[in-house]
C-alpha positions in Angstrom: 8.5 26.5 -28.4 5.5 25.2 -26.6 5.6 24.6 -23.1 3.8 22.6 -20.5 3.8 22.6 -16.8 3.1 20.0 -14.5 2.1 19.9 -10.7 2.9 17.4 -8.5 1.2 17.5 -4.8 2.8 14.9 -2.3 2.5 14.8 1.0 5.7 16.1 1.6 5.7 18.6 -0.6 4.8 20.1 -4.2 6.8 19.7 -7.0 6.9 21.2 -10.9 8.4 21.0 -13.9 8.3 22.8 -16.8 8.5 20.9 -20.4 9.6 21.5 -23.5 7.2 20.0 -26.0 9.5 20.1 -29.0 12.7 19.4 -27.6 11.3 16.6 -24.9 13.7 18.1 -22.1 13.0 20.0 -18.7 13.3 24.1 -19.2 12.5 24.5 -15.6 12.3 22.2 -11.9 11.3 23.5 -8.4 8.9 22.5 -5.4 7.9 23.6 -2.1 7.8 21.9 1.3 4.5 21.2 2.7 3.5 21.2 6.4 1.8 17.8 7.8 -0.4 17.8 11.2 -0.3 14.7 12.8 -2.8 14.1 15.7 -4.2 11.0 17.6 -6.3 8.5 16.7 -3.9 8.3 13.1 -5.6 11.8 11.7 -2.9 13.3 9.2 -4.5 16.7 7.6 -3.2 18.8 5.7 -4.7 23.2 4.9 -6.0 23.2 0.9 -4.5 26.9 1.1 -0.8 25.7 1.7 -0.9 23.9 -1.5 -2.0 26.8 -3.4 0.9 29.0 -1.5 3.2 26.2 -2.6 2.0 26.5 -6.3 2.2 29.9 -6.6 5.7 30.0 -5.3 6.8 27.4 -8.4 5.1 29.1 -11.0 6.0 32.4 -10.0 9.5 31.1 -9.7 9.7 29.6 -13.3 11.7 32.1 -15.6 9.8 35.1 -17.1 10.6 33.7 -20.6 9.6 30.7 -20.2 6.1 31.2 -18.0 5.2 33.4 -21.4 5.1 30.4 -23.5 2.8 27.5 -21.5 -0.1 26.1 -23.4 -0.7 23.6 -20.8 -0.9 23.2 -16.7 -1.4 19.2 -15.8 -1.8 18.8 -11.9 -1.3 15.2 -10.5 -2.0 15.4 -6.4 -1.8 13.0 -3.9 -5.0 10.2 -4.0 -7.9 9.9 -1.3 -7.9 13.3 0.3 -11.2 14.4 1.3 -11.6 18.5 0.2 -14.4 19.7 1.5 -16.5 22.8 -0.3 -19.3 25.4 0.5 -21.7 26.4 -1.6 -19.3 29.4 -2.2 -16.0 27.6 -3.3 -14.7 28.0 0.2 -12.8 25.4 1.8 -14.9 24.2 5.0 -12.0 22.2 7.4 -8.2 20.6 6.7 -8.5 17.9 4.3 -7.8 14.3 5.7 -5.4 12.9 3.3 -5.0 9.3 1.7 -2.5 8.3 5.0 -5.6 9.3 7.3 -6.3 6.1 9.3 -8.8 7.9 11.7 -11.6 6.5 10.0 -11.1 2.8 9.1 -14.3 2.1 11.7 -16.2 4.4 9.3 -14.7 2.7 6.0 -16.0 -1.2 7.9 -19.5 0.8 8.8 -19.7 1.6 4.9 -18.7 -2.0 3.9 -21.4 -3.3 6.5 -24.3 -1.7 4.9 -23.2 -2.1 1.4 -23.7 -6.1 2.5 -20.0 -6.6 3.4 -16.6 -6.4 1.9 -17.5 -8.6 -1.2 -20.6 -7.3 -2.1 -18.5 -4.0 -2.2 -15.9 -5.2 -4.4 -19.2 -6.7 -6.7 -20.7 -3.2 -6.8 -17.6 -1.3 -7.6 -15.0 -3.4 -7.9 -12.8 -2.2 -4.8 -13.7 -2.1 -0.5 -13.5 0.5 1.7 -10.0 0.6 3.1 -8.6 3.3 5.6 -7.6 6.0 3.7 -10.3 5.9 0.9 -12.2 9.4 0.3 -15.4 7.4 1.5 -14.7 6.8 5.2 -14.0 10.6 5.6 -17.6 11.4 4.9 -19.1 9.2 8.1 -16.2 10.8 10.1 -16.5 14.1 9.1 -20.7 13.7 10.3 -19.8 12.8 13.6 -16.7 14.9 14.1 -17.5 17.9 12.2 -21.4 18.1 12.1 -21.1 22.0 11.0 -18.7 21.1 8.1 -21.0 18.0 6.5 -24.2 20.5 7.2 -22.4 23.2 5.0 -20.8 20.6 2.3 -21.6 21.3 -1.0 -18.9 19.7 -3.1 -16.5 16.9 -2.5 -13.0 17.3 -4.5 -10.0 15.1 -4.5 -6.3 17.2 -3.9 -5.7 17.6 -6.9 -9.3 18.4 -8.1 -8.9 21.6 -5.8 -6.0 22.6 -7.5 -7.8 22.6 -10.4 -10.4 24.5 -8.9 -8.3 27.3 -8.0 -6.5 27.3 -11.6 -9.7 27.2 -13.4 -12.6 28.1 -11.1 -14.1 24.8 -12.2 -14.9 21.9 -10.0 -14.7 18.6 -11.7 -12.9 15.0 -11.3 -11.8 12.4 -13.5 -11.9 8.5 -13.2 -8.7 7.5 -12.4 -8.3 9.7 -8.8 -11.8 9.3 -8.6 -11.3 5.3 -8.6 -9.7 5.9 -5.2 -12.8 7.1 -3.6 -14.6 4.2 -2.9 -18.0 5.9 -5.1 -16.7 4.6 -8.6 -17.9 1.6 -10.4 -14.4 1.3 -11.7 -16.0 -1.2 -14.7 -18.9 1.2 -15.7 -16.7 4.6 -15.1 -19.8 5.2 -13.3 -21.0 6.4 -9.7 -22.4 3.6 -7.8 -25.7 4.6 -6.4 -25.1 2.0 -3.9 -21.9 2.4 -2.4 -23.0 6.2 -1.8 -26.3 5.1 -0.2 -23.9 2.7 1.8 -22.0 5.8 3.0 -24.7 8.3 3.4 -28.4 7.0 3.3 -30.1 10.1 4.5 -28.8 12.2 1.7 -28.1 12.0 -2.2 -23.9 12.4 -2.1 -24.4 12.5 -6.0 -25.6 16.6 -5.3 -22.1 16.6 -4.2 -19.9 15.1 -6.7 -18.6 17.2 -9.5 -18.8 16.1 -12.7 -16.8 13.5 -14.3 -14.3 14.1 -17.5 -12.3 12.2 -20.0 -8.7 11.9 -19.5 -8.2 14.4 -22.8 -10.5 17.1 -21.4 -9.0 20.6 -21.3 -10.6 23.8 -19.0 -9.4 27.4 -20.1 -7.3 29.0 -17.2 -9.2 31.7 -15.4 -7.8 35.1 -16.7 -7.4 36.7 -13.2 -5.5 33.8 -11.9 -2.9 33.8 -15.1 -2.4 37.4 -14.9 -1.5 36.7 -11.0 0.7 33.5 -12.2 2.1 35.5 -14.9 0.9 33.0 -17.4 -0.5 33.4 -20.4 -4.5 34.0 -20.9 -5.1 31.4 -23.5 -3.4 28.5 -21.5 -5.3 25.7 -20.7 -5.4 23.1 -17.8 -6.0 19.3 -18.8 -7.6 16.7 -16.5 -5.0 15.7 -14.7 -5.2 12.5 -12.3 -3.9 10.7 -9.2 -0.3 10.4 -8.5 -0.1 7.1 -9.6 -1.8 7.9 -12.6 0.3 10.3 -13.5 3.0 8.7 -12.8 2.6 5.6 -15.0 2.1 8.4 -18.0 5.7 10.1 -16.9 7.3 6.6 -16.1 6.2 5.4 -20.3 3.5 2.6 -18.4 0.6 2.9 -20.9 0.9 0.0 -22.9 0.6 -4.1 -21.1 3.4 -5.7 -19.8 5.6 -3.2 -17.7 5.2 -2.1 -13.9 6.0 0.8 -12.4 7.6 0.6 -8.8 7.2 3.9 -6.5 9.8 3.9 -3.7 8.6 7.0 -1.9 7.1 7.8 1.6 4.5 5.2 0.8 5.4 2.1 -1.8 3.2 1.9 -5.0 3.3 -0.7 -7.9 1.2 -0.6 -10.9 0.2 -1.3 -14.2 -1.7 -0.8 -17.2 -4.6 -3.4 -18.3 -6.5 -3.5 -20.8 -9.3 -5.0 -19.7 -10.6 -4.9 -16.1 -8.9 -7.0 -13.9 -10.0 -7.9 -9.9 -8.4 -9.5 -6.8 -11.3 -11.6 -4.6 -8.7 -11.3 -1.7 -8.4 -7.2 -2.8 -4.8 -7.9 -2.4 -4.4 -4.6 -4.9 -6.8 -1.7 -6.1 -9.0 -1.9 -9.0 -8.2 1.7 -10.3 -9.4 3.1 -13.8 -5.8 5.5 -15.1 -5.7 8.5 -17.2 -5.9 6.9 -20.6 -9.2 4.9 -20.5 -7.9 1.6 -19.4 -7.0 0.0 -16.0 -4.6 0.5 -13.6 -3.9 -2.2 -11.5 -2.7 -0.7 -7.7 -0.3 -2.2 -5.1 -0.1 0.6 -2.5 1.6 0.0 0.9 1.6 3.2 3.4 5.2 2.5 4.5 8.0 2.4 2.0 10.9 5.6 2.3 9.2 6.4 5.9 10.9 3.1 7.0 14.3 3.8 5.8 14.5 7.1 6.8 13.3 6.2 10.5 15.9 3.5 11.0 17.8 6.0 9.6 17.1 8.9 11.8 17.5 6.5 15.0 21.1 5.4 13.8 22.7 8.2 12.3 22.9 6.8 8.8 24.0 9.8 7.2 22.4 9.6 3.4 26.1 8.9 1.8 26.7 5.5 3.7 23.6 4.3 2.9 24.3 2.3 0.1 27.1 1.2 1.4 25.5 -0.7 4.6 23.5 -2.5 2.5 26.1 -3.6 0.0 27.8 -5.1 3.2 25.8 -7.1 4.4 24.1 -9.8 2.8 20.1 -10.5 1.8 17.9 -11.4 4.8 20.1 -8.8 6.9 21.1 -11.3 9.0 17.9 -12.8 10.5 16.5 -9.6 11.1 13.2 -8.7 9.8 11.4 -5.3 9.9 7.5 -5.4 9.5 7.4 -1.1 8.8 3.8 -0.5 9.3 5.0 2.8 11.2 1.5 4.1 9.4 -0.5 1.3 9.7 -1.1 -0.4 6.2 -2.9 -0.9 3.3 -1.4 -4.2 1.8 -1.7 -6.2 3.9 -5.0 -4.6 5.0 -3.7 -4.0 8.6 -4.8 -0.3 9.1 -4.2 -0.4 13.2 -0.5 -2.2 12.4 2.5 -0.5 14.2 6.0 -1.6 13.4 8.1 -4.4 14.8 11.7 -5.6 14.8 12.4 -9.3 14.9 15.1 -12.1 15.0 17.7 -9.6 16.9 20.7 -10.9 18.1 23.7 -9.7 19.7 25.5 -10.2 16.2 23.1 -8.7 14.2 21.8 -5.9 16.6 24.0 -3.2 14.4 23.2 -0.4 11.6 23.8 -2.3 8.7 21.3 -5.2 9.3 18.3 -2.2 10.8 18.7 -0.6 7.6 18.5 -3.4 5.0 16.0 -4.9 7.2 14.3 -2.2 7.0 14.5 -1.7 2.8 13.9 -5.6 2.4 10.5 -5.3 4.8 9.6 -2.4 2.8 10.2 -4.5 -1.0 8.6 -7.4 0.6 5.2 -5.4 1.1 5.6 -4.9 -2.3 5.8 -8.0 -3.6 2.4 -9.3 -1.5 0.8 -7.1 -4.3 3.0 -8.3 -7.0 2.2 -11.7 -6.6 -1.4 -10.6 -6.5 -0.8 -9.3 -10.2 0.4 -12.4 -11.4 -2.3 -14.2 -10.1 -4.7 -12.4 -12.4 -2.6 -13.3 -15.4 -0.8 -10.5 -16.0 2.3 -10.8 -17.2 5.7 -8.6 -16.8 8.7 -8.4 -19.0 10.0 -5.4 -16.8 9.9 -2.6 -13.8 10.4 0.9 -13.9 11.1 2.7 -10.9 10.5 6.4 -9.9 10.4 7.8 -6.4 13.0 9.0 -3.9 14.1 4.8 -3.3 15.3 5.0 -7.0 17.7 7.2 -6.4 19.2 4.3 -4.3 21.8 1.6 -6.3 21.5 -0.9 -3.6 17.2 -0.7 -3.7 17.4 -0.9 -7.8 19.5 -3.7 -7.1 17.3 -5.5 -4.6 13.9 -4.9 -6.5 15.5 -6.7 -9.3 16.5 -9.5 -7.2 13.1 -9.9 -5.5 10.8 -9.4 -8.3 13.5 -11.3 -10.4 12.1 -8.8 -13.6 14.8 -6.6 -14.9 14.2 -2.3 -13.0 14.7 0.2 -15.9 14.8 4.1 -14.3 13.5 7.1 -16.4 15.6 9.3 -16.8 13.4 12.5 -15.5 13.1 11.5 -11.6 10.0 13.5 -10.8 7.5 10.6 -12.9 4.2 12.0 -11.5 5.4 15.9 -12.2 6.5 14.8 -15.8 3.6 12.7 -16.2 0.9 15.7 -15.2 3.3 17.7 -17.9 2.7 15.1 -20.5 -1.1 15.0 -20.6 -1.4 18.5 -20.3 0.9 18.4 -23.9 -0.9 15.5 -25.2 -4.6 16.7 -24.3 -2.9 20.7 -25.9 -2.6 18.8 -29.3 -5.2 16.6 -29.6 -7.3 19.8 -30.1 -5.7 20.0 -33.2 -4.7 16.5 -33.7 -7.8 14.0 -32.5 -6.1 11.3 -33.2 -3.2 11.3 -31.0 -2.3 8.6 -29.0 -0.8 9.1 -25.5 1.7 6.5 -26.3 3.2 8.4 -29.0 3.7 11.0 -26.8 5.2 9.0 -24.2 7.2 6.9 -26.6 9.1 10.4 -27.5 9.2 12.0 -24.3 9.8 9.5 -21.4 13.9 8.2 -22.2 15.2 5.7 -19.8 18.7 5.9 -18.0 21.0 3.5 -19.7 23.5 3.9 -16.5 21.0 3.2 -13.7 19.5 -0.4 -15.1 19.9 -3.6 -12.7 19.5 -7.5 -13.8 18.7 -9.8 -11.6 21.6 -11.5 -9.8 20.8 -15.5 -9.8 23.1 -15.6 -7.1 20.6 -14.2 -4.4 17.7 -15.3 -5.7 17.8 -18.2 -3.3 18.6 -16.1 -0.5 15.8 -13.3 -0.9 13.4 -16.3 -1.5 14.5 -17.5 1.8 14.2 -13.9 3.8 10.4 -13.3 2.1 9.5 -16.4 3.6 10.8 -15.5 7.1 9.0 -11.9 6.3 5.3 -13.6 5.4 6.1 -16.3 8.9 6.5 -12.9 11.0 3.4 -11.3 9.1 1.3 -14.3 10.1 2.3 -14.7 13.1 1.5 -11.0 14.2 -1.5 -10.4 12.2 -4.3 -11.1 14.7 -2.4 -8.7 17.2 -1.7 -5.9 14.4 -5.8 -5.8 13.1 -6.3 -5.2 17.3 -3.4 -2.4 16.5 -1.5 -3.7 19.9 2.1 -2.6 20.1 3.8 -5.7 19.5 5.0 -7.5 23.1 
C-alpha cells in the first residue's frame, strides 16, 4: 500500500492528510494552529520556522505504520507570501503574507513604471494588487534595508516548505502566477515587470528555478530520518492553495468551478487556453496541470461571519438556523465585509460597513445573513467576470470551512443559480497536494498518466450535501445583489481613500 502525504499551509493553520493510493481513502488527518502578527499600517506576518514546527508535529503524529510506507509529500501553502533567503538558506525577516496590505503604495509604484496598470496586464497578463509577492520587494528596501542587502532567494510559502523537506529551492508556475514576475501566457519571467520592481538590480539572481507541475525532488535523508519517513520518498512540485485545491476538488477539466468559503473567498476554474479580464476583475493564474486557472479571490469571506458572529454570540449550532429564518436580502441590511481591505473589488484601503439598519431589522439573524450574502456577493463580481470571457459553467464545487454550512451551500446555489456539488474529503487543498504528489510518484513509471484519471478515481462527491437552485428566490437574491453593488458604488471613492465609513 502506497501512501502519500499532503501539506496544507493556511493562514490559520497547517493541515495534512495522509492517502491511500490504492484504496482512494484518508489513512491519516491532523493540523496545527498557526500564530498570526497583526500590526499597523495592514502588515500581517507570519515566522517561516512556525510552519516547519507545525509540519513536524503532523508528520511525526501520523502512525508509525503508516509514515513507513509514503512515496510521496505534496505541499500546497498559502499564495503571495514573500520568504526571504540568505545566501545560506537562512530565513532573513517574518514573511508578509498574501493578506499583507502594507504595501499596496509599493504594488501602484511598480505598476507606474511598468507604464501603468494595463501595460502590466499586457506584459504579464495580471497588475500589481496589494498582497502580490511583488510589492513586498519595494517595501522590504525601504523598511528593511539590511534584509534586501542580504537577500539571496525569494520563495513563495510553500516553496520554503519544500526547501526545508528537500534542501532545494525552486518554484512552479501556478504559485508563482501570484507574484506579479510571471508572464502567465509564456510561463516565463517578465524581464519587465522585475525591472519595474527593482531597476537597480537583476531580481532574476534571485528567483529559483522554475519546474513542471510533474517534477519530483528526492527527500533529504537527514530530514526523513528526523520525520521518520522513509529515505527513498520523494516530494512533487506542489502549488498554490488554489491550485491545489482545484486538483483535490476534481477541477481539471472545463466547465466546473470551484467555490472556497474560507477566511478569504476564492473561485476558480480550469481553462484551456488563456483567458484575460481588461477590467482585472479576476487573476490570470497558470494551475498545476499546465493549463489556466482563472482566480476570483476576495480577502473577506469566513472572517465576516465569524466577526458578526463573535459580536453577537452566534454560537456555531444556531448558525444555520438564523439564516433559514429569515429571508434573502436579510431584511434590507447589507454588509460590505472588507474587514481586510479587498482584492475584488480592488479596494485594498476598504474597511467594513453596515447599511439599511432599522429598528426591525437591527437583530442577529439579519447581521449574520447580511453578513454571508455580502460575502457571496463579492463572489459573484468575479463570477460574472468569468462569464464575460465566455466561459461557461454547468456546476460549483465547494470546499472551505463555509461548506460545511447547509444554509451557505444553499445560498451559493441560489445566487450563482449553477447547481454546488461538495467533495466528500473537506480538506480540497490538503487532498489536492496528496494527489499530485501520487500522480507525479507514478508517472515515473507510467509517463503517460493523466491527472484527470487520477482525480476522476480519487476525488468522490457527497451525494447528501448537494443543493439546486431554488427558483423561488432567485428574484429576491437578484434584488439584494443589486442593493449590495448600489452600496459598493456609492462608498467606493471613500473606501480607495480607506476612510472609516461616516
Amino acid at each position: 500500500m502506497s501512501v502519500t502525504l499532503g501539506l496544507d499551509l493556511g493562514t490559520q493553520g497547517l493541515k495534512l492528510i495522509a492517502w491511500d493510493g490504492e484504496a482512494a481513502a484518508p489513512l491519516f488527518v491532523t493540523g496545527e494552529p498557526l500564530a498570526l502578527h497583526e500590526g499597523a499600517g495592514g502588515v500581517r506576518e507570519q515566522q517561516a520556522g512556525d510552519w516547519v514546527v507545525a509540519a513536524t508535529r503532523c508528520i511525526q503524529r501520523i502512525p508509525a505504520a503508516v509514515r513507513e510506507r509514503v512515496v510521496a509529500i505534496g505541499v500546497s501553502g498559502q499564495q503571495h507570501g514573500l520568504v526571504p533567503l540568505g545566501a545560506e538558506g537562512r530565513v532573513l525577516a517574518p514573511v508578509k503574507l498574501w493578506n499583507d496590505t502594507s504595501s499596496e503604495a509599493d504594488g501602484r509604484a511598480i505598476m507606474q513604471a511598468a507604464g501603468g496598470r494595463d501595460r502590466c496586464i499586457a506584459l504579464a497578463g495580471n497588475p500589481v494588487p496589494a498582497g502580490y509577492t511583488a510589492s513586498k520587494l519595494p517595501w522590504t528596501r525601504r523598511h528593511r534595508p539590511e534584509v534586501y542587502a542580504a537577500l539571496a532567494t525569494i520563495l513563495l510559502p510553500h516553496d520554503y516548505l519544500n526547501y526545508w523537506l528537500t534542501g532545494e529551492r525552486w518554484m512552479e508556475c501556478g504559485d508563482a502566477s501570484g507574484t506579479g514576475w510571471l508572464d502567465v501566457r509564456t510561463r516565463q519571467w517578465s524581464d519587465a515587470m522585475l525591472r519595474a520592481t527593482d531597476a537597480d538590480r537583476d531580481l532574476r539572481d534571485c528567483l529559483p528555478p522554475l519546474v513542471a507541475p510533474d517534477a519530483c525532488v528526492p527527500i533529504d535523508p537527514a530530514t526523513a530520518e528526523h520525520l521518520g519517513l522513509p529515505r527513498h520518498a520523494v516530494v512533487s512540485a506542489g502549488g498554490g492553495d488554489n491550485m491545489m485545491a482545484a486538483i483535490g476538488t476534481g477541477n481539471v477539466v472545463p466547465g466546473r468551478l470551484t467555490l472556497s468559503l474560507g477566511t478569504s473567498g476564492t473561485l476558480f476554474a480550469h481553462a484551456t487556453r488563456f483567458v484575460i479580464d481588461p477590467e482585472a476583475r479576476w487573476a490570470a493564474f497558470c494551475d498545476s496541470t499546465g493549463a489556466w486557472l482563472p482566480l476570483v479571490c476576495t480577502m473577506n469571506c469566513t472572517v465576516a461571519t465569524e466577526a458578526i458572529a463573535a459580536l453577537c454570540r452566534i454560537e456555531p449550532g444556531e448558525r444555520d438556523g438564523l439564516v433559514d429564518a429569515t429571508a434573502p436580502g436579510a431584511g434590507g441590511v447589507v454588509m460590505l465585509p472588507f474587514l481586510n481591505g479587498e482584492r475584488t473589488p480592488d479596494l485594498p484601503l476598504a474597511t467594513g460597513s453596515l447599511h439599511g439598519l432599522t429598528p426591525s431589522n437591527f437583530d442577529r439573524a439579519s447581521l449574520y445573513r447580511a453578513a454571508m450574502e455580502g460575502a457571496t456577493f463579492g463572489l459573484r463580481h468575479g463570477y460574472d467576470g468569468l462569464r464575460d470571457a465566455g466561459l461557461a459553467f454547468d456546476r460549483v464545487r465547494l470546499t472551505g470551512g463555509g461548506s460545511r454550512s447547509a444554509a451557505w451551500r444553499q445560498m451559493v446555489a441560489d445566487v450563482f443559480d449553477l447547481p454546488v456539488e461538495v467533495p466528500v474529503e473537506s480538506e480540497g487543498a490538503a487532498l489536492g497536494a496528496a494527489l499530485q504528489a501520487l500522480w507525479a510518484h507514478r508517472r515515473l513509471v507510467e509517463p503517460g498518466l493523466a491527472l484527470a484519471d487520477v482525480v476522476d478515481t480519487h476525488v468522490a462527491i457527497d451525494p447528501t450535501r448537494a443543493a439546486r437552485p431554488d427558483p423561488r428566490r432567485r428574484g429576491a437574491y437578484a434584488a439584494a445583489h443589486a442593493r449590495y453593488l448600489e452600496h459598493l458604488d456609492a462608498m467606493a471613492p471613500m473606501l480607495v481613500r480607506g476612510a472609516p465609513p461616516s
